[in-house]
C-alpha positions as CSV (number, residue, x, y, z in Angstrom):
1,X,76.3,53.8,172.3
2,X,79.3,55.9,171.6
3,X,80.6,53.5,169.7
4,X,77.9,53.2,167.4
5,X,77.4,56.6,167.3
6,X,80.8,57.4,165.8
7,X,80.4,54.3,163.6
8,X,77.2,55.9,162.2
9,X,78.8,59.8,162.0
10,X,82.1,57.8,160.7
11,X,80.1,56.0,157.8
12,X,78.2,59.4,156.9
13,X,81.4,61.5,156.7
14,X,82.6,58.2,153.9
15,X,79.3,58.6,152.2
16,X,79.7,62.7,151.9
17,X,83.2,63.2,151.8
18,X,84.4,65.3,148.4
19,X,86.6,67.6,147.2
20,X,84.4,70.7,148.6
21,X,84.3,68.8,152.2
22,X,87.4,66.7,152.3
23,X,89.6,69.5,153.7
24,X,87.2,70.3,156.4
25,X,87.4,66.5,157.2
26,X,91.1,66.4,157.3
27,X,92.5,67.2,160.0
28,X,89.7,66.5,162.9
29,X,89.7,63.0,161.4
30,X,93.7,63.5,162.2
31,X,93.3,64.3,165.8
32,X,90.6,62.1,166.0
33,X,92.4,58.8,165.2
34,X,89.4,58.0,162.1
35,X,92.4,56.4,159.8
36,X,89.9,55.1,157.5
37,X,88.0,58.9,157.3
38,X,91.7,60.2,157.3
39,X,92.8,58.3,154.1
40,X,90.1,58.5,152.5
41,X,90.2,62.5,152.8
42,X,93.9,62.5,152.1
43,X,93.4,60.6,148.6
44,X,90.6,63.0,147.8
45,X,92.6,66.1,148.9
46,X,95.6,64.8,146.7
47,X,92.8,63.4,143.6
48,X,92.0,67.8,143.3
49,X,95.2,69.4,144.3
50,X,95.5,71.0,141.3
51,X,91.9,72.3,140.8
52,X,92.3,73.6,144.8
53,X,91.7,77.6,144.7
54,X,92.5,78.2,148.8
55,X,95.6,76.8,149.9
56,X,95.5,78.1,153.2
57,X,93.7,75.0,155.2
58,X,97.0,73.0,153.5
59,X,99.4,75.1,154.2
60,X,97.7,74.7,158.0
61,X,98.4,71.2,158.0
62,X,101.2,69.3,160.2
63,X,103.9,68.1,157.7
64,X,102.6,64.4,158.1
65,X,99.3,64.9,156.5
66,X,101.2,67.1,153.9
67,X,103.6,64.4,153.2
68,X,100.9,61.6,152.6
69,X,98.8,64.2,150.2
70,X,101.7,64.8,147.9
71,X,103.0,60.9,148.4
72,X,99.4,60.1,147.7
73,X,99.0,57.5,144.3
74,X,96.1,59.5,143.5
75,X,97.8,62.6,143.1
76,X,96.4,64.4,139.8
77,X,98.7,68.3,140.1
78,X,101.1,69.5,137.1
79,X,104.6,69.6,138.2
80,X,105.3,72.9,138.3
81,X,102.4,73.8,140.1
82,X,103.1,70.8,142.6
83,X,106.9,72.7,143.0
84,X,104.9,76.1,143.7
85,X,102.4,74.3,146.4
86,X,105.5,72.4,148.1
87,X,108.0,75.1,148.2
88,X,105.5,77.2,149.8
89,X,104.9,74.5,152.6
90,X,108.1,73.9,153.3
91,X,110.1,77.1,152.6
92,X,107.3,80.1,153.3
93,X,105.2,78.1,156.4
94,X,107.0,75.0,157.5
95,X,110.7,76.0,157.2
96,X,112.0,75.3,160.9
97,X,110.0,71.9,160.9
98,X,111.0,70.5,157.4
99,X,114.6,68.2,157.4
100,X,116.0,67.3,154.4
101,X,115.3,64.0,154.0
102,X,111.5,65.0,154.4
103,X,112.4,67.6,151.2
104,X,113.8,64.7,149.0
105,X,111.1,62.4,149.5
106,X,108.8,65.1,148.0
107,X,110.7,66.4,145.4
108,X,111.6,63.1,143.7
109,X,111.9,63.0,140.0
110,X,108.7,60.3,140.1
111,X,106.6,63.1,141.4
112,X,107.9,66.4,140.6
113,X,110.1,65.6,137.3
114,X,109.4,69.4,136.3
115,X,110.0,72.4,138.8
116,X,108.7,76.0,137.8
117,X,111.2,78.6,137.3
118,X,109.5,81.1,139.8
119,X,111.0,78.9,142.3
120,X,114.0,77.2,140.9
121,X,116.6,79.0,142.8
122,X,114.4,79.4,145.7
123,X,113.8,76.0,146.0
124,X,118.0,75.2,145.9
125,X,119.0,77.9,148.5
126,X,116.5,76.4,150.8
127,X,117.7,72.8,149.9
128,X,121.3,73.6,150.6
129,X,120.5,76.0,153.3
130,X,118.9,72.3,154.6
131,X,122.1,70.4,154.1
132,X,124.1,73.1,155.9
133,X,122.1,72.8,158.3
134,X,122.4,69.0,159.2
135,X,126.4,69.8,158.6
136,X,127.7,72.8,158.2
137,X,130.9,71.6,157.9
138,X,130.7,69.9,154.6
139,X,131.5,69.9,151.3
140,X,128.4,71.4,149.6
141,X,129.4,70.6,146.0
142,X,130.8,66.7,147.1
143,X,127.2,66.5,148.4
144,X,125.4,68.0,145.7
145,X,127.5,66.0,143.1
146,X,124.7,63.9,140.9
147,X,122.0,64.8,143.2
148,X,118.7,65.2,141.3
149,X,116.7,68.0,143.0
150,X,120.3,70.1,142.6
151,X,120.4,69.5,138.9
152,X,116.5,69.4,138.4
153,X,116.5,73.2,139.9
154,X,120.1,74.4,138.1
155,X,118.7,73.0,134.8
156,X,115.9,75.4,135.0
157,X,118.1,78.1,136.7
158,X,120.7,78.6,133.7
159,X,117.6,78.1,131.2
160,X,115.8,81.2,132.4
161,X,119.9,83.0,133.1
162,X,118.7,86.2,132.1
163,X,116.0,87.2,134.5
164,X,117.5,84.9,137.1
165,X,121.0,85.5,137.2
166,X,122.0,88.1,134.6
167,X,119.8,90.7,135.5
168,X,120.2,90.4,139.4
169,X,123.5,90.7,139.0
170,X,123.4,94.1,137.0
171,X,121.2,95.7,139.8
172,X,123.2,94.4,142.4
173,X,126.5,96.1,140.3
174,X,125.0,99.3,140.2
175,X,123.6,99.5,143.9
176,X,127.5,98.1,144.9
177,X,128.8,100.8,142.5
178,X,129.1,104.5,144.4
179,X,129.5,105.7,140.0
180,X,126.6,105.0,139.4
181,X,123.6,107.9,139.3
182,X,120.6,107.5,141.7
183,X,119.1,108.1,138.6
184,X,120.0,105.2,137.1
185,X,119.9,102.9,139.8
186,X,117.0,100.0,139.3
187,X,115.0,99.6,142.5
188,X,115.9,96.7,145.1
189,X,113.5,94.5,146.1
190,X,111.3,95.3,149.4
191,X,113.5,92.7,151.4
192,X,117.1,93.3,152.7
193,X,118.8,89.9,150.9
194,X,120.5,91.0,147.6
195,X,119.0,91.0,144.2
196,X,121.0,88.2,142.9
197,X,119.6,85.5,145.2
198,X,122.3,82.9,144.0
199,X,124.8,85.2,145.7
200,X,123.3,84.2,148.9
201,X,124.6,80.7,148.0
202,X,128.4,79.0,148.9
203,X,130.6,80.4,146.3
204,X,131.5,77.2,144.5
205,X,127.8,76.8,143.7
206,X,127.5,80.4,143.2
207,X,130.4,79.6,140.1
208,X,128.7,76.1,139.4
209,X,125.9,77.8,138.6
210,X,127.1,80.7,136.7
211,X,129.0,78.3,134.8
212,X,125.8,76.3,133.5
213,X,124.1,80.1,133.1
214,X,127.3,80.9,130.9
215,X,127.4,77.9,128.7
216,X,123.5,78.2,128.2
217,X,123.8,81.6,127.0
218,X,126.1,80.4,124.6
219,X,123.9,77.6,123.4
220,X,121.2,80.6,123.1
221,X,123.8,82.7,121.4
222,X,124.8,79.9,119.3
223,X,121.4,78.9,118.9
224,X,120.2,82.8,117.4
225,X,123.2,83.2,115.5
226,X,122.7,79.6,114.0
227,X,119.2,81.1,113.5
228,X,120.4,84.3,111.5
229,X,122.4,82.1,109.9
230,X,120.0,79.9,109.1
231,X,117.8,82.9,108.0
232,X,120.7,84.4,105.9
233,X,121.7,81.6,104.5
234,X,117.5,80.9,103.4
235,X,117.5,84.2,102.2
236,X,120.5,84.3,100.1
237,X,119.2,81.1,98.7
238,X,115.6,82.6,98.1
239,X,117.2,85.4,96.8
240,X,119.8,83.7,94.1
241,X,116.6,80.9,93.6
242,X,114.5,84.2,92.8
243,X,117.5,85.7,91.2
244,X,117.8,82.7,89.0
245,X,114.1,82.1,88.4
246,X,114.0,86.0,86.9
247,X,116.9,85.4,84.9
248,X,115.2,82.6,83.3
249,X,111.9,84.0,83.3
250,X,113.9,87.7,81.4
251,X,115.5,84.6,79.3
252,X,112.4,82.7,77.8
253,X,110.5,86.1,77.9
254,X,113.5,87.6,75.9
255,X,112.9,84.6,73.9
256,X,109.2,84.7,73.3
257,X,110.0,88.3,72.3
258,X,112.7,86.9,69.5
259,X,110.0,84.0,68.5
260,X,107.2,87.1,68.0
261,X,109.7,89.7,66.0
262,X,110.7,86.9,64.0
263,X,107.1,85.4,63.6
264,X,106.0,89.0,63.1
265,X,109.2,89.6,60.5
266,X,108.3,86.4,58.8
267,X,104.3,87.7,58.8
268,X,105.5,90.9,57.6
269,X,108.3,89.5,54.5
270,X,105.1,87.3,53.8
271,X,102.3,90.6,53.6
272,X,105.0,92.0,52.0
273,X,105.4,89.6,49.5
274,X,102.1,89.5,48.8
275,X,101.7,93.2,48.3
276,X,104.2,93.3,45.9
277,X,102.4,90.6,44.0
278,X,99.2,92.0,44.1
279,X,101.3,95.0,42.5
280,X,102.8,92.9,40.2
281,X,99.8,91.0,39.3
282,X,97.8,94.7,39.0
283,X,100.5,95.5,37.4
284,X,99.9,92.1,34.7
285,X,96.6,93.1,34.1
286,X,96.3,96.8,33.9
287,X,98.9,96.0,31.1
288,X,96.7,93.7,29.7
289,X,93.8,95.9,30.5
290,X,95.8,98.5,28.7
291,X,96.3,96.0,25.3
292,X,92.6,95.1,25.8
293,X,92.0,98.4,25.3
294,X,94.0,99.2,22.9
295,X,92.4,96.0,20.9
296,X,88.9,97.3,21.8
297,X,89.8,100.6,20.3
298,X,90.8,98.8,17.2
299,X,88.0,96.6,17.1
300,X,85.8,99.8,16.9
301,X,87.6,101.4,14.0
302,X,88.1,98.5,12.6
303,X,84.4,97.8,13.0
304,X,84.1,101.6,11.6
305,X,85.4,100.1,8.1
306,X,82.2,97.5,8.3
307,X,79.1,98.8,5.8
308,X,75.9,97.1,5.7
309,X,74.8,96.3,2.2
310,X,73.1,98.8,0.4
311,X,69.2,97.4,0.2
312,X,69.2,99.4,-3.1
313,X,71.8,97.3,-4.2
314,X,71.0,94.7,-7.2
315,X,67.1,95.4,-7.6
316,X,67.3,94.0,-10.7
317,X,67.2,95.5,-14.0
318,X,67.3,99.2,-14.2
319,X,64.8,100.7,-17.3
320,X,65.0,103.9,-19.0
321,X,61.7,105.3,-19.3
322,X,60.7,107.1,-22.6
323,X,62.5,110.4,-21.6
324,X,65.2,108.7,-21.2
325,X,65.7,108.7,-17.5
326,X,66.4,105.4,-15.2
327,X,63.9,103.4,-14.1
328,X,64.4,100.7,-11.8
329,X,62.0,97.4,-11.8
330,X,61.4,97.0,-7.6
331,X,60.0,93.9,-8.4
332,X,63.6,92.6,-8.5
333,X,64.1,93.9,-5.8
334,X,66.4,91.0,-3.2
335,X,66.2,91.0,0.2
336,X,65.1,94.6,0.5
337,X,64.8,95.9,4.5
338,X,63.0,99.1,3.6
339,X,59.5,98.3,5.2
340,X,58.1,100.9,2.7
341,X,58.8,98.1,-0.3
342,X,55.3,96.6,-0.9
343,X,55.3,93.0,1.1
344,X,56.1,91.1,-2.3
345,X,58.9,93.2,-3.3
346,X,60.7,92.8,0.2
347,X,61.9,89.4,-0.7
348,X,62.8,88.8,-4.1
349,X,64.1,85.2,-5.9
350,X,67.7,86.2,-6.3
351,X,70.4,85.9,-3.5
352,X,73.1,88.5,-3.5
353,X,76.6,86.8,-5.1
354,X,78.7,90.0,-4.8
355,X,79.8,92.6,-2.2
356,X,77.9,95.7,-3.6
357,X,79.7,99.2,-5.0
358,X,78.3,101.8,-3.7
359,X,76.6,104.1,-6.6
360,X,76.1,108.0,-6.0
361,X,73.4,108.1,-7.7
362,X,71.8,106.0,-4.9
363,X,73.3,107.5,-2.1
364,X,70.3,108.0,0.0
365,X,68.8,104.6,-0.4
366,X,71.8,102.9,0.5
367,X,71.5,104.6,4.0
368,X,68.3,103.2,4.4
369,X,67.9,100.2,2.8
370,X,70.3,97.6,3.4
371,X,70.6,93.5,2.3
372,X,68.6,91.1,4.5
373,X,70.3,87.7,4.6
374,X,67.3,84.4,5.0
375,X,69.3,82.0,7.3
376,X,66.8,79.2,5.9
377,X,65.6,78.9,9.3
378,X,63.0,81.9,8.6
379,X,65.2,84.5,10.2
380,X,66.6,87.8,8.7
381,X,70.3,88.8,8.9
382,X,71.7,92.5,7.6
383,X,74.6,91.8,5.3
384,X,77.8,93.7,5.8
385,X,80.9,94.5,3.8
386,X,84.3,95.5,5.0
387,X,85.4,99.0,3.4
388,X,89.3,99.3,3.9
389,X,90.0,102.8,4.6
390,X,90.8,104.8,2.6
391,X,87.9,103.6,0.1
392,X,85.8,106.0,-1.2
């Protein structure tokens, strides 16, 4: 019956077990000998490391159980993080039961290719403090020559130089110098080891590293002065392309400006030219406005010396009565225009065949009276004589 009855919890605790319970699980399944409860907790454990918030029931567990977690294939944690969780195991709550081989099986490459830099140096002082250890008569650097871990955590060591090496360093100076003002002195950290944790390592590693730390800050130095270089050398160029884009864009302005003055000259020489021949042309015809004039005024005297016909002129034959004095027959009369002439004395038979001299005696009536000319189409012309000047 106790059989079945573990059977039946053994096949609940399968059918429940999660990320929430799998810790709990654990490690009574552990002491209990339930392998298959065991694993199955172990893979879960390892499927959530990375979401895991309390680390505490881990860090509990014998280094066995934490070695199958992190060797786990199901393992789903982000390197660094994984570096954090192991160093913390094995160098904060584990550090007199972990051996060095146990520390290289979890930090291979395969599983933690990336370590974080909180614990770089951390992580190599407790791996060579693990080696010295096991023989503290050896060579630490012939040991350390090609090994991964070593170069995995000096990689990230001389990377991060300043605030892991460089600054140390300058704290520990002033604290080691008796110069240097309390003032001035940068605080030590709460524990007794020295600032620079490095110096806490054997000095040929202490000089490996701060070799590496030195050549990386001159790959950064290189690397910002190639930068500002880089920067200068983009600006000079923006500025002579800028330079050179203004000089051409002053150029063509300059030459839009020479294209409009001389378009502007050309339109000016043109209004110009066509002022003055406007002026010329008013110049043409106030001339011949001037001889048009001049002509009209001659036309009007010479139209001065024109004299109608007399209507007086040729009435006929002129009588003397019995006195003696001049009578003249109207019913002669030719081509009379006085409208006092009776109708049939208005038009008489005989056409005019000379230009009329003008009598004295007949003054008056040749002011009033004047020659009308039939144009034998029933219309009446006046008759006109040119009188040269001069003439009476």
């Amino acid at each position: 019956k106790i059989r079945a009855l573990l059977e039946q919890a053994e096949a609940f605790v399968m059918e429940n077990l999660e990320s929430a319970t799998a810790m709990h699980f654990l490690l009574d399944s552990y002491l209990y000998k339930l392998d298959d409860v065991c694993a199955r907790a172990i893979d879960v454990t390892a499927a959530n490391l990375a979401e895991t918030v309390d680390f505490v029931p881990i860090y509990r567990l014998p280094p066995e159980l934490f070695r199958r977690i992190i060797l786990s294939n199901d393992l789903k944690c982000d390197s660094e993080l994984l570096s954090l969780i192991v160093f913390s195991y094995c160098g904060e709550h584990h550090a007199e039961d972990i051996e060095v081989e146990y520390f290289r099986e979890l930090t291979k490459p395969r599983i933690m290719s990336d370590i974080d830099p909180k614990v770089a140096l951390m992580m190599l002082k407790f791996y060579v403090d693990l080696i010295l250890d096991d023989d503290e008569n050896c060579e630490i650097m012939e040991v350390l020559r090609g090994d991964s871990l070593t170069n995995r955590c000096v990689k990230v060591v001389s990377k991060k130089w300043q605030g892991e090496v460089c600054e140390p360093l300058m704290i520990d100076a002033e604290w080691d110098d008796p110069t240097t003002p309390a003032s001035r002195r940068r605080p030590l950290p709460q524990h007794a080891e020295p600032a620079a944790l490095h110096r806490s390592l054997p000095p040929t590693l202490q000089n490996y590293i701060l070799e590496k730390c030195i050549l990386e800050a001159k790959n950064d130095l290189d690397a910002e002065k190639s930068i500002v270089e880089n920067y200068e050398g983009k600006k000079k160029s923006e500025i002579e392309s800028n330079a050179k884009n203004f000089s051409q864009v002053v150029k063509q302005l300059q030459g839009e400006l020479e294209k409009s003055k001389r378009a502007q000259g050309r339109e000016s020489q043109n209004y110009l030219s066509q002022i003055q021949q406007l002026q010329k042309t008013a110049a043409e015809l106030q001339a011949r406005l001037d001889e048009k004039e001049k002509s009209v005024e001659e036309y009007k005297q010479e139209l001065k010396q024109f004299r109608r016909v007399p209507g007086i002129h040729n009435f006929g034959e002129v009588a003397k009565d019995s006195g003696g004095a001049n009578i003249i027959d109207k019913t002669k009369c030719t081509f009379s225009a006085n409208p006092d002439h009776q109708t049939n004395h208005r038009r008489g038979s005989r056409r005019p065949t000379q230009m009329p001299s003008k009598g004295t005696e007949l003054d008056n009536l040749g002011k009033e009276n004047g020659y009308l000319y039939d144009d034998g189409k029933g219309g009446m012309l006046p008759v006109f004589y040119y009188q040269k000047r001069g003439s009476f």
